[in-house]
Structures are given as C-alpha cells and as structure tokens.
C-alpha positions in Angstrom: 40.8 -7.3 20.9 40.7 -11.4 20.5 37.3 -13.2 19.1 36.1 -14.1 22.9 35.8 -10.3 24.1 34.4 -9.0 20.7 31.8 -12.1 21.3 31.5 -10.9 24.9 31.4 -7.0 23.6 28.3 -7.7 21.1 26.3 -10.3 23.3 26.3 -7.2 26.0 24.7 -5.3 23.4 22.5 -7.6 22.2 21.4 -7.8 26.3 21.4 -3.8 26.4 18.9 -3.3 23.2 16.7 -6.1 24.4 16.3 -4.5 27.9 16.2 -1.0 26.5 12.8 -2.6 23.9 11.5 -4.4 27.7 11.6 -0.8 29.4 10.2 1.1 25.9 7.3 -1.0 26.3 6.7 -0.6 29.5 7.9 3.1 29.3 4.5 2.9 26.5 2.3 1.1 29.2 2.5 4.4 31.9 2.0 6.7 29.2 -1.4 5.0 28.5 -2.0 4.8 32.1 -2.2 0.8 31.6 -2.0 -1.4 34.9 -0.5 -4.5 34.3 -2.3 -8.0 36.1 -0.2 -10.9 35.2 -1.4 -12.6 38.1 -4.4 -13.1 36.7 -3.1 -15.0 33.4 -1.6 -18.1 35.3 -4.8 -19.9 35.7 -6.1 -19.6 32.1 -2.5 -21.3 31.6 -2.8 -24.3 34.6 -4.9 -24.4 37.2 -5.5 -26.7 40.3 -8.7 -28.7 40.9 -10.3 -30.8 43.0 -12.1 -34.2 42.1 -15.0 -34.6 44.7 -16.1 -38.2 46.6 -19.4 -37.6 48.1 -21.2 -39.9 50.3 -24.0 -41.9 48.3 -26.1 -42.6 51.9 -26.5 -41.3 55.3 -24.4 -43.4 58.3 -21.6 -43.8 60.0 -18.2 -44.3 59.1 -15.4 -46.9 59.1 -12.2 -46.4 57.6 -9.2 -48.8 56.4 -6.6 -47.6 54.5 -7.7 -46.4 51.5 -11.4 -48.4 52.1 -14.4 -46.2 53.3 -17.4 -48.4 54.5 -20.5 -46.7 55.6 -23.3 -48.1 57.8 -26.2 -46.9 57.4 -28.8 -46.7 60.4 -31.3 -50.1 61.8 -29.7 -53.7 62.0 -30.8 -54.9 58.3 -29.1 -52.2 56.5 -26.4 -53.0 53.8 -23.3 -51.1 54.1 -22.0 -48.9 51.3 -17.9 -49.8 50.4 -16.1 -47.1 48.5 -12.7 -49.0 47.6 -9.1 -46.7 46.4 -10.3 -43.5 48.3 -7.3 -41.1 48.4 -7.3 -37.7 49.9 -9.8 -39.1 52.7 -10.9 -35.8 54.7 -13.3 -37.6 57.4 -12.5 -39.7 60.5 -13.7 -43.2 61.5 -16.7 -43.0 63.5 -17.8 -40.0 61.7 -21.6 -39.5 61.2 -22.4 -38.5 57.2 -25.1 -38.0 55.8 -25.8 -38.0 52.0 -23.8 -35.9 49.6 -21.5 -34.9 52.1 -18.0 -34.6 51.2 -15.6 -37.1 52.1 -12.4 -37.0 50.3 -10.6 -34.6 47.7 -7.8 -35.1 45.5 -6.1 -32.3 43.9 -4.8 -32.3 40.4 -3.6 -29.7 37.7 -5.5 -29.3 34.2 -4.5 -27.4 31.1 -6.4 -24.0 31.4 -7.5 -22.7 27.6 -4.5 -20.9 26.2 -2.6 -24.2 26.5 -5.4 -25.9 25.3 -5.7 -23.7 22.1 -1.8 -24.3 22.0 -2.3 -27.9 21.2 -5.0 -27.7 18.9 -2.5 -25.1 17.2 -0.3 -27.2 16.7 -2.3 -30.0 15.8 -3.5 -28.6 12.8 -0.4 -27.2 12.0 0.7 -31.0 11.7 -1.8 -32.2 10.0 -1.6 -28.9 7.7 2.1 -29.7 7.3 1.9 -32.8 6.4 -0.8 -33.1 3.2 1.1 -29.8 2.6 4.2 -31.0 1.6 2.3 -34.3 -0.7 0.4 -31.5 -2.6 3.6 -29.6 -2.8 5.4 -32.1 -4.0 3.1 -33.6 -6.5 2.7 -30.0 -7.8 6.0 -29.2 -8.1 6.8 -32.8 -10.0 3.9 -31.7 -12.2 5.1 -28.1 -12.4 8.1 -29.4 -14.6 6.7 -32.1 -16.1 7.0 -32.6 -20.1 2.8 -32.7 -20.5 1.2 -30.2 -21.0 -2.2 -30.9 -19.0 -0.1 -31.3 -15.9 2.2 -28.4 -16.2 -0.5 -25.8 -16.9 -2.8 -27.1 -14.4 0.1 -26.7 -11.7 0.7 -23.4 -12.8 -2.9 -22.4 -12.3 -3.5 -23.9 -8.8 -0.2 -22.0 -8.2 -1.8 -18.6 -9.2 -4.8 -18.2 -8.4 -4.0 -19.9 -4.5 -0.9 -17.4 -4.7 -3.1 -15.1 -5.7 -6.2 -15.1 -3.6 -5.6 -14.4 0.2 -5.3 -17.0 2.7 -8.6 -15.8 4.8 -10.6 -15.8 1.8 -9.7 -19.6 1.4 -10.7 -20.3 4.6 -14.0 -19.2 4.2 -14.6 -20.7 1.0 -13.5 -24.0 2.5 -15.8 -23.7 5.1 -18.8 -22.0 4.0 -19.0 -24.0 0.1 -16.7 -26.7 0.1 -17.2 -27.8 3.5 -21.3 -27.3 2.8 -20.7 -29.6 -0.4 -18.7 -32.0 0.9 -20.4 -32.2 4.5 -16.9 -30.9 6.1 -16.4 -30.2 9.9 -14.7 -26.8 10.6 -11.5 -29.0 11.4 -10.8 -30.0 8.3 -12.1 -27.7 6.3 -9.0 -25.7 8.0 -6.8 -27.9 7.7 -7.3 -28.3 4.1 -7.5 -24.7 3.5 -4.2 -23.9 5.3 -2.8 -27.2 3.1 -4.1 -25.8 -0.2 -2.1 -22.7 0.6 0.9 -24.1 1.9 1.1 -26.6 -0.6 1.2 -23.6 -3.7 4.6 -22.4 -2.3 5.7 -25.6 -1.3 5.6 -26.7 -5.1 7.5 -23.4 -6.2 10.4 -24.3 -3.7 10.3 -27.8 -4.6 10.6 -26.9 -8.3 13.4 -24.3 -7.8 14.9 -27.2 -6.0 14.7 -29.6 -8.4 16.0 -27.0 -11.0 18.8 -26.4 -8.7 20.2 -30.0 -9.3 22.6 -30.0 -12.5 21.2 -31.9 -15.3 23.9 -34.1 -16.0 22.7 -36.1 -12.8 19.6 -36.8 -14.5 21.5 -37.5 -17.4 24.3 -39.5 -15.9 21.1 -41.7 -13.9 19.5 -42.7 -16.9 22.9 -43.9 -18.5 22.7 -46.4 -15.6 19.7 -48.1 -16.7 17.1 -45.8 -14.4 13.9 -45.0 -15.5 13.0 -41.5 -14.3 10.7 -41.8 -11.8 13.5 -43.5 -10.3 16.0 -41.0 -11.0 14.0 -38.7 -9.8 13.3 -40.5 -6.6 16.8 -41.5 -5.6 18.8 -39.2 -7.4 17.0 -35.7 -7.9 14.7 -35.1 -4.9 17.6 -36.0 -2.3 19.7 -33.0 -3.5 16.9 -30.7 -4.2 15.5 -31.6 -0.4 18.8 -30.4 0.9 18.9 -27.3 -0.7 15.1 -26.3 -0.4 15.1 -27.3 3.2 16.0 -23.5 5.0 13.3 -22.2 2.9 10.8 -25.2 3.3 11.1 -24.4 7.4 10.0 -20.7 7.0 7.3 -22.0 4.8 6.4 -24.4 7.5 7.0 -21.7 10.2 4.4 -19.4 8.1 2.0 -21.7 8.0 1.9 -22.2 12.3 1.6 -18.7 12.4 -1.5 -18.7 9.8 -2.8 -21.2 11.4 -4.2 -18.2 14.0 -7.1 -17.1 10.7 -8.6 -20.6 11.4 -10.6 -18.8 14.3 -12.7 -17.3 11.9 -14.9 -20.2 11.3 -14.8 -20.9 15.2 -12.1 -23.4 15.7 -10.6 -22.7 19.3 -7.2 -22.8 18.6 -4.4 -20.3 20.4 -5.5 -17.3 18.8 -9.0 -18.0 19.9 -8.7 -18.9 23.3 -6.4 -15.3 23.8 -9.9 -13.7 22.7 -12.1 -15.4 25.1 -9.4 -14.9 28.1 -9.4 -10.9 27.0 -13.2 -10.6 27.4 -12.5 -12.9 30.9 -9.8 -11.3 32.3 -10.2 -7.6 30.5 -6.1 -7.9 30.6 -5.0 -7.6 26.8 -1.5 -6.8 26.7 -0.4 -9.5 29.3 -2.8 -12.1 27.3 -1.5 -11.4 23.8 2.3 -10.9 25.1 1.3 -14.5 26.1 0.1 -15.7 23.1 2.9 -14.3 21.3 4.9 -16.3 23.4 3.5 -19.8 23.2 3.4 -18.8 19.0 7.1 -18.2 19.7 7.8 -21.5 21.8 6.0 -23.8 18.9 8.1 -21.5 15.5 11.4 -21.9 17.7 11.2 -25.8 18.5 10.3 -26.3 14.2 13.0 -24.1 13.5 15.7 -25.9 16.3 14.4 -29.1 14.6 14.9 -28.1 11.3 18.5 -26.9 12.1 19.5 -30.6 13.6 18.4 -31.6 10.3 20.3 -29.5 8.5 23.4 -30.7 10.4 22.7 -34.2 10.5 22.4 -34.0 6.6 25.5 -32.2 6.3 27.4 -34.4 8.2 26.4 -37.5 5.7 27.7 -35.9 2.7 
C-alpha cells in the first residue's frame, strides 16, 4: 500500500470516528428525551432589523427621489423636507398623518453570542498582551544574579501558580479594583494577566536556559553589554524555542477568559447563559459557544503555526 492510500485509509477513519461521536451524541439526546431547536439559536447569532422614518406632521405627500416633502394643511403652512430617505414605503399624494410610518430600511446586527465573542476576545488581547511584558520581565528577573529580584519572581510565581485563577479574579475585583477604583474590565484583564504572566515567565526562563552559554559568552567577547546580549542574542533563540508552548499558554488564557463572568462582564460565556434562560435550548447554545471558543483557539493556533514557519524559513 503507497503513502497516498494509507493517507486516504486513515483520513476515512478519522471521518468514521468523528461521525460515529456526532451520532453517540445524538444517540445520548433521545435517550434523555431531549428535542433539539436550532432554529431558535440563529437570531441570538444575527438578526435583521428595521430602522423606522416616521412622519414628524400631519399632510400630504410629495416625493422625489430619495426627497420626501410634506405639506401640511391651510395656505401659510411650512412644508416638512426629509432629504436621503431610502426604503420609501408611501406614494406621492399620500395623506399622513403624524408618526406614521413612511420608509424602512433593513439591516443585520450582531445578536449577543457574537457580541460576547468580541468582548472575548478583546480581553483576551489585551490579557495577552501585558501578559507576555510581565512574563517577560519576570522571567529576566527569575535568572537574574540579585537576589531581591530573583526571590521576588519566584514568589509571584508561587503563590499566582498556586492560588486558582477564579479566586484572583475576585480578589481583583472585589479589593483591588475597590482600592484602586477599577472597573470590572480591567480588573479582568489584569487578573487573567497576573496569571498568565506567572507561566509565561517559567517558559521564558526555560527558554532562555535552553540557549547554550557560550552565546552569551561569545556576545560579550564582542564588546556587548548584557542587556544587549540578552536582547539581540539570547531572547531571539529562546523565542523560537518557547513559542509552541507560549501558544497553548495563550490558547489557555482565551479559554479562561470564560471565569471573567463572574464579576458580570458579558463576554461569550455570559451571553450563552442569558440565551439559555431566553431560549430554554442548552445543548444547541453551549454546542454553540463551544464553537465560537473553537473558531477564536483555532485562528491563534493557525497564526502561531505561520509563525513558526516563517521563523523557520529565516534560519
């Protein structure tokens, strides 16, 4: 058997176990007697509206183009022009009278589960970002030769290690946040940084302790200081090799993101509640959920991998 059919061989039964978990589930859905309603999930996803233009005063009519004038009744009267009308539903001549309706336009807006998917992932950006600055300022300090620095990393390393990630949250919220005046926005996103950060520093030490010393040593033959070493010699290997484990770090901390809804932040995990208690459907609105969750880990990890190839391809 050549490469192409034992490719062809194993991709059927990667298609066969996949259907086989599909009919399991819903094989698990009769037995509870569950009735599925995915048509009621679509507009909580987008949904079609309507934006109103309602006559301000009683009269009749004219129309040109996209130009509505209305005259209003007895010879001193001052029409009424509405200018860039679209979706006009009247006729010229028409009679109207106050608060009637005289064009619609129809347009789509992002129901809540999409909208708790951005604010998802805009903390997770955010969270990302001062993430990987406290990382990597604790993992410089984690090696560093003083003292103060070293044992200091090593204890914000423990006891945020050590401590779980919901209790964080609500101790950035409920004292930190009180101190410091903090809305619940940030006091998640520096909660879910603060976390992040602690195992970003361990993978950016291992990294940098990955690097042979002799290219330190070989750097500061060449005149370097070595902050300068470090900067252009050290991190750019250690980022290579800590990268696959930096992106499931990263991916981790999307999917933590979902505890945030404790202290009332609407993000995805959220806005799958509220559509449960709407909708009363919760396997086709957490199957959903999971999905968009899925969508958002996929795209970092796809991103991470065009990384890992364009960096490949430079050395």
């Amino acid at each position: 058997m050549n490469l192409k059919n034992k490719n062809l061989l194993w991709n059927a039964l990667l298609v066969l176990f996949l259907l086989s978990v599909a009919v399991g589930i819903y094989g698990a859905s009769k037995k509870i007697d569950y009735i599925w309603r995915w048509e009621r999930l679509p507009q909580y996803v987008v949904y079609s509206d309507f934006d109103e233009v309602m006559a301000p005063i009683d009269g009749k009519m004219s129309i040109n183009g996209t130009t509505i004038t209305i005259t209003p009744p007895g010879k001193r009267s001052t029409p009424t022009v509405l200018k860039d009308v679209q979706g006009i539903i009247i006729h010229d001549g028409d009679t109207v009278f106050e608060g009637d309706v005289l064009a619609k336009t129809k347009h789509y807006k992002m129901g809540p589960l999409v909208m708790g998917l951005l604010v998802t992932l805009e903390i997770s950006i955010y969270s990302i970002f001062f993430a990987i600055i406290i990382g990597v300022m604790t993992g410089l300090a984690r090696i560093s030769a003083n003292p103060f620095l070293k044992k200091l990393a090593i204890f914000y390393i423990e006891v945020i290690r050590g401590t779980p990630l919901l209790v964080q949250i609500f101790i950035f919220y409920f004292f930190i946040g009180t101190v410091f005046n903090l809305d619940r926005m940030t006091a998640g996103v520096a909660a879910l940084s603060c976390f992040t950060g602690a195992y970003i520093a361990e993978i950016v030490r291992a990294g940098i302790q990955s690097v042979h010393r002799g290219q330190m040593e070989a750097a500061r033959s060449l005149g370097m200081s070595y902050p300068k070493a470090m900067i252009l010699v050290i991190l750019p290997q250690a980022f290579r090799r800590t990268l696959p484990p930096m992106a499931g770090q990263f991916i981790s901390l999307i999917k933590d993101s979902s505890l945030v809804s404790v202290i009332s932040i609407t993000d995805l995990t959220k806005a799958g509640r509220e559509v449960v208690a709407s909708t009363f459907s919760p396997f086709e609105v957490w199957f959903t959920v999971a999905a968009l969750y899925l969508v958002l880990t996929s795209a970092l990890s796809y991103l991470v991998q065009l990384l890992e190839k364009k960096m490949s391809a430079q050395d």
